[in-house]
C-alpha positions as CSV (number, residue, x, y, z in Angstrom):
1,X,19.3,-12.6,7.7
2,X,15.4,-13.3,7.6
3,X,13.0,-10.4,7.4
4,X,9.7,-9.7,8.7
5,X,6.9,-9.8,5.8
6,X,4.7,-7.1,6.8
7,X,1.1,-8.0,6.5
8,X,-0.7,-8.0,3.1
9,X,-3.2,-5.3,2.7
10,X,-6.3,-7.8,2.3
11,X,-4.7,-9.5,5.2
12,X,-4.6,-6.3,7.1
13,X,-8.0,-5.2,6.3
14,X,-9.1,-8.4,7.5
15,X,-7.7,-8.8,11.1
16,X,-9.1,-5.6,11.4
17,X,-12.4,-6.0,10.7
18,X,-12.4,-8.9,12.3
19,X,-11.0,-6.8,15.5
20,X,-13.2,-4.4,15.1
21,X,-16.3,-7.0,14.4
22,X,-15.6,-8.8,17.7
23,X,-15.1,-5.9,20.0
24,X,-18.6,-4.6,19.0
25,X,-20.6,-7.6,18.0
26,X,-23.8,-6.3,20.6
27,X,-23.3,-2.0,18.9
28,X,-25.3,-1.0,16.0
29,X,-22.4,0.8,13.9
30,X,-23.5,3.2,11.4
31,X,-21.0,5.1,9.0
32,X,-21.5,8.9,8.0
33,X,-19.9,12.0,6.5
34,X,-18.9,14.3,9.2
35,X,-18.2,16.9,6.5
36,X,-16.9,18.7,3.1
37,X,-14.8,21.5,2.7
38,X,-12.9,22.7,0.1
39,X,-9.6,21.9,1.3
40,X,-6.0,24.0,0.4
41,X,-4.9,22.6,-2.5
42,X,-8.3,23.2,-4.8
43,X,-10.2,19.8,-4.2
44,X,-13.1,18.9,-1.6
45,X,-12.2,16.9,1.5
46,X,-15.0,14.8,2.8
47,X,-14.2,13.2,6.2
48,X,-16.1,9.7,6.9
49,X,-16.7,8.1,10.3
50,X,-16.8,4.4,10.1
51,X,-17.1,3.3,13.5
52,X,-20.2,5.8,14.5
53,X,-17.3,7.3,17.2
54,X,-17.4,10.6,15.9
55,X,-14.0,10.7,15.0
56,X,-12.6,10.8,11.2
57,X,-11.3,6.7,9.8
58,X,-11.7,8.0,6.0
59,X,-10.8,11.0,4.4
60,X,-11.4,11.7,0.5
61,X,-9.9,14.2,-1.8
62,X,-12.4,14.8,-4.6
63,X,-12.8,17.0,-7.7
64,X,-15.9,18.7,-8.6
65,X,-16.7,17.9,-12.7
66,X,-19.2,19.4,-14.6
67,X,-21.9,16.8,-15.7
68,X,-20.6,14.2,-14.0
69,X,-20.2,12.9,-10.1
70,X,-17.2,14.2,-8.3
71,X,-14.2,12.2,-8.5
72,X,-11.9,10.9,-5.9
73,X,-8.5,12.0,-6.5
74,X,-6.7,10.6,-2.8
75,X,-8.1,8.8,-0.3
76,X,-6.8,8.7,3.4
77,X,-7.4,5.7,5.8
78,X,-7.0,5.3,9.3
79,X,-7.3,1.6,9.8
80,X,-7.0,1.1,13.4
81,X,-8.6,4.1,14.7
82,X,-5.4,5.8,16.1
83,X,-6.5,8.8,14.4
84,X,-2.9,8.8,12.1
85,X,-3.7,7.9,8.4
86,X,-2.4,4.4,7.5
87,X,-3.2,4.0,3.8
88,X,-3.4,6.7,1.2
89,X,-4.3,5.9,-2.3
90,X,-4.1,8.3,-5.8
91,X,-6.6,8.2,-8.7
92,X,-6.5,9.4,-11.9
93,X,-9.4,11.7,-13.2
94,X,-11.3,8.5,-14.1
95,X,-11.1,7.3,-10.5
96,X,-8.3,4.5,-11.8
97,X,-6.2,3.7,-8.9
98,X,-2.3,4.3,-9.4
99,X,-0.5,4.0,-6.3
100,X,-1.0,3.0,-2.7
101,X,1.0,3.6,0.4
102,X,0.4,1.3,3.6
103,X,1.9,2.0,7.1
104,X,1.3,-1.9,8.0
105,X,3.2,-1.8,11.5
106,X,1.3,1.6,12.4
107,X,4.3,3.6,13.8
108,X,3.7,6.3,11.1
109,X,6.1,5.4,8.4
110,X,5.1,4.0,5.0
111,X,6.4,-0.2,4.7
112,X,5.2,-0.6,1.3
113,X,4.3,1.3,-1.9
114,X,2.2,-0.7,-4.7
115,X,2.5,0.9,-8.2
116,X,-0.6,0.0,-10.7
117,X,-1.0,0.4,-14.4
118,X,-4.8,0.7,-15.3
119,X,-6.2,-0.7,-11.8
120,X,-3.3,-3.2,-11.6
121,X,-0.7,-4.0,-9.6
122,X,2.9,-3.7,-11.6
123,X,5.4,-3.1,-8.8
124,X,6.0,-3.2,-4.9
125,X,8.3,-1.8,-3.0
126,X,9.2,-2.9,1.0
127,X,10.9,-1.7,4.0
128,X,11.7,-5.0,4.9
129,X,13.8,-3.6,8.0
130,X,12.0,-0.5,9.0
131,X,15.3,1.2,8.4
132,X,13.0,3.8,6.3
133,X,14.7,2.8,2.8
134,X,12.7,0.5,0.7
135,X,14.9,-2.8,0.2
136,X,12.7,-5.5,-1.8
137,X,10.9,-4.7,-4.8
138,X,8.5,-7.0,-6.6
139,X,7.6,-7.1,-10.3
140,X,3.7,-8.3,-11.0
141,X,2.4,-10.2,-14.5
142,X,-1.0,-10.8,-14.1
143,X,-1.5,-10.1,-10.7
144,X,1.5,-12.7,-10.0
145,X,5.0,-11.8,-8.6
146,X,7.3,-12.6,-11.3
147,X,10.5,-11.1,-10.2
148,X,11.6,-10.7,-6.5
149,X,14.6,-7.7,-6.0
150,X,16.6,-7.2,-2.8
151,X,19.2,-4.7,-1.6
152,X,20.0,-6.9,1.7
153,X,23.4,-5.0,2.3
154,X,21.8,-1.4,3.0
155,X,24.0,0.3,0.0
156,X,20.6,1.3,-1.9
157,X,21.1,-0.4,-5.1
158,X,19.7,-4.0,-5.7
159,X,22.1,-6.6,-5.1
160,X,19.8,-10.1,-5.3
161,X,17.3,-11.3,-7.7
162,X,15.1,-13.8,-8.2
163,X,12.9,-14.6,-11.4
164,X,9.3,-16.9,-10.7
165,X,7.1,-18.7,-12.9
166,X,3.3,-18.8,-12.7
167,X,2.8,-20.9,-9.8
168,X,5.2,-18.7,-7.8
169,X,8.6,-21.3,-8.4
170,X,11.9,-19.5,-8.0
171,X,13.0,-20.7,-11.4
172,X,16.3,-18.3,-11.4
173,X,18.5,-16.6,-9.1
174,X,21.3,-13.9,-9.4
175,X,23.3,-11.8,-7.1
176,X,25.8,-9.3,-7.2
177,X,29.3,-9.8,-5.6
178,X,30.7,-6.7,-6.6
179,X,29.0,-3.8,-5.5
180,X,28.4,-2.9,-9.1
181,X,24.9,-3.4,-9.5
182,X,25.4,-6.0,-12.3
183,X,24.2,-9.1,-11.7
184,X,27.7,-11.7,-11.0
185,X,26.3,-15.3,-10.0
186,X,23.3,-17.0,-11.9
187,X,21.8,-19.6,-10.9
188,X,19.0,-21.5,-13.4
């Protein structure tokens, strides 16, 4: 059974800017904070309007510091204007990113989950199905996918692998037959 790829986040960001380019190629757009208010759980929340509509696209979650700029903590995107956030991001305290999650479809439930390690991408996780259940996971060395994870028979536990080199070659292969979660066929 093939699934859908959702679309990349650089690919995403893309076709929407250049959406959002050609629909108002003849409109000067100019961005702006809308506001900041301390918001429930201790931080500031400044709301941003992108697309000069008046409406909230950006929201971030920041931490006052003493002697030093704020820091953002979470941000909140709403990528195709819907007004429903699409992308939310965490930061550490020294503003380095750790985790994003990406509604890429825009029917309001996460797709994907990247997991970074000092700024960098270490692990992805897919709804490849939009059954709401991540099912492919992928394993990053130097900003490559090196190992490729699937649970294609909906039981939750990973039941294909595949091992790549640096050009992105499937150099192994594995699957389990059993159910047990232990890998049964390799293939090299």
């Amino acid at each position: 059974m093939r699934h859908a790829t959702p679309l990349t986040p650089r690919l995403l960001l893309l076709a929407l800017g250049l959406a959002a380019c050609s629909a108002k190629t003849k409109q000067v757009l100019e961005a702006g904070v809308l506001s900041e208010t301390p918001s429930a759980d201790g931080l500031i929340e400044q709301q941003i309007d992108l697309n000069a509509d008046g409406k909230t696209e950006v929201w971030n979650f920041m931490r006052e510091r003493a002697n030093a700029p704020k820091v953002v903590l979470r941000k909140e995107s709403d990528l195709n204007f819907d007004g429903r956030v699409d992308v939310r991001a965490w930061f550490t305290e020294a503003g380095v990113l750790e985790k994003q999650e990406w509604d890429g479809d825009f029917d309001g439930r996460v797709d994907w989950v990247d997991h970074y390690q000092g700024n960098v991408r270490v692990l992805s996780e897919w709804d490849t199905n939009n059954d709401g259940r991540f099912d492919e996971f992928r394993s990053y060395e130097n900003g490559k996918v090196r190992r490729k994870e699937r649970d294609t028979n909906a039981d939750d536990q990973v039941d294909q692998w595949e091992y790549l080199d640096e050009q992105g070659r499937v150099t192994k292969t594995g699957r389990d037959i059993d159910g047990d979660g232990v890998m049964d066929e390799r293939n090299e």
